[in-house]
Phi, psi and omega in degrees: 000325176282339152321285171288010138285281200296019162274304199285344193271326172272002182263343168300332194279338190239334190221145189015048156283144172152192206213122177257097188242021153291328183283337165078020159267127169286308202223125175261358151099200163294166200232170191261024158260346175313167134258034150201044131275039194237339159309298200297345203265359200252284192337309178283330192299283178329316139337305167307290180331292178305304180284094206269342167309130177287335166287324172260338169302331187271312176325285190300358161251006160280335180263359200264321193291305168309327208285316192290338153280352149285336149289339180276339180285336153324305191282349205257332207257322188279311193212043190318317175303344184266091183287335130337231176016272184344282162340282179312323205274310202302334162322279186291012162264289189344308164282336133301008171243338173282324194306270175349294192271000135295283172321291174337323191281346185233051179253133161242353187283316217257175211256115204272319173324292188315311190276318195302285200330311186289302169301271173005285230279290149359307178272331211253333165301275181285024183257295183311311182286340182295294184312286190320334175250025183299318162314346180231099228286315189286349166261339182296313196268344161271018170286297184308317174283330181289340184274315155329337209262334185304315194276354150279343156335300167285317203293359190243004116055214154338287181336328201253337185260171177280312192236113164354291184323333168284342170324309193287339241232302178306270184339302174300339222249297233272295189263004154312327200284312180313135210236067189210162184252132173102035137016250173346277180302339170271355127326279224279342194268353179284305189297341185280344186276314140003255168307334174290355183237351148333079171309152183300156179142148191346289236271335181290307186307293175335293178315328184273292227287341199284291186306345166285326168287335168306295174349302191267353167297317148343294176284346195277319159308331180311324202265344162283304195190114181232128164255077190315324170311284186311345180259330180287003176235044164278114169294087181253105188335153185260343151305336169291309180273346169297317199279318175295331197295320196277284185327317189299293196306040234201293172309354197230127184284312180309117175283302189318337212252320187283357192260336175301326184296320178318316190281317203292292184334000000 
């Protein structure tokens, strides 16, 4: 077995090299169509194994779940026809996104930035892969559960702070940090997806006042430099992007701008 790691750490130079750097991975390593990547899967169990602090047990599986989601974009990005592959990696982030919100749910430990920053990034991320894959109806909706299971993710959250209110001041700080453009609205359309399995209540009432401000942190970037060609291909539901969309504009002065969002819809 030590043999065959040290094969795959030079087998990194030929199969799934590269740098995901919204995910904040440098190198993603082997891919789960190598055949010896059942090394890279012995490595992370031993790591799980070894690690008995309860505060780093929840870290390695927030970083084992990025990891998994950067082998499915790879793969998604590399080799889209292969729907097997494709398939097999969304298995394993999906069993590895139920563990973690297992853990989550009884974690006082865990790194609330880091899981919003990952649940965003995330959402936003399989939003994309649904679209790229909308012809193939049985990975679109189990595409659809995993973007459920991301977006309890955040719903767990609240649960972890002292005051609700902090919900929002934690949230805005995760995506100011962020670094891409049209932010804002993808942040508000996550939230909005959110909100739709929300019961009324504090917390639904948080989730709206968050998203209006993004809305309007939103319209105030617009109005400095909007590419619309670039905004017409954020892979968004289109109903979803009809409603933020109807809202922002509600913010905006610039009639040319408001008339361009109008075309965009």
């Amino acid at each position: 077995l030590l043999n065959l790691f040290v094969f795959s750490v030079f087998l990194n130079d030929v199969y799934g090299q590269g740098s995901l750097k919204d995910l904040g991975i440098r190198s993603i390593g082997l891919l789960p169509s190598n055949p010896f990547y059942f090394v890279k899967e012995w490595t992370r169990n031993v790591k799980r194994a070894l690690t008995f602090d309860d505060q780093k047990k929840i870290e390695l599986s927030l970083n084992i779940v990025n990891e998994k989601m950067a082998e499915l974009k790879k793969i998604t990005e590399i080799s889209p026809q292969n729907k097997v592959s494709v398939s097999s990696a969304l298995d394993s982030y999906q069993s590895n996104l139920d563990y973690l919100i297992s853990q989550a749910t009884v974690s006082r430990g865990i790194n609330l930035n880091k899981l919003l920053d990952l649940s965003l990034k995330h959402a936003e991320l399989l939003e994309e892969f649904a679209h790229q894959f909308s012809d193939y109806q049985e990975l679109t909706e189990r595409l659809r559960v995993a973007d459920a299971s991301v977006i309890s993710l955040i719903a767990l959250v609240p649960q972890k702070l002292d005051k609700l209110e902090n919900f929002r001041s934690y949230f805005q700080e995760v995506v100011t940090a962020q670094d891409y453009d049209f932010k804002e609205f993808k942040a508000a359309e996550v939230l909005e997806r959110l909100g739709a399995v929300l019961p009324e209540g504090p917390f639904k009432t948080e989730v709206d006042k968050l998203k209006q401000d993004l809305m309007l942190r939103f319209s105030v970037s617009l109005q400095k430099e909007f590419n619309i060609e670039d905004f017409s291909q954020l892979p968004i539901e289109p109903m979803v992007r009809l409603k933020i969309l109807d809202e922002t504009r509600k913010s905006i002065t610039d009639q040319d701008l408001k008339n361009q969002l109008s075309i965009n819809k």
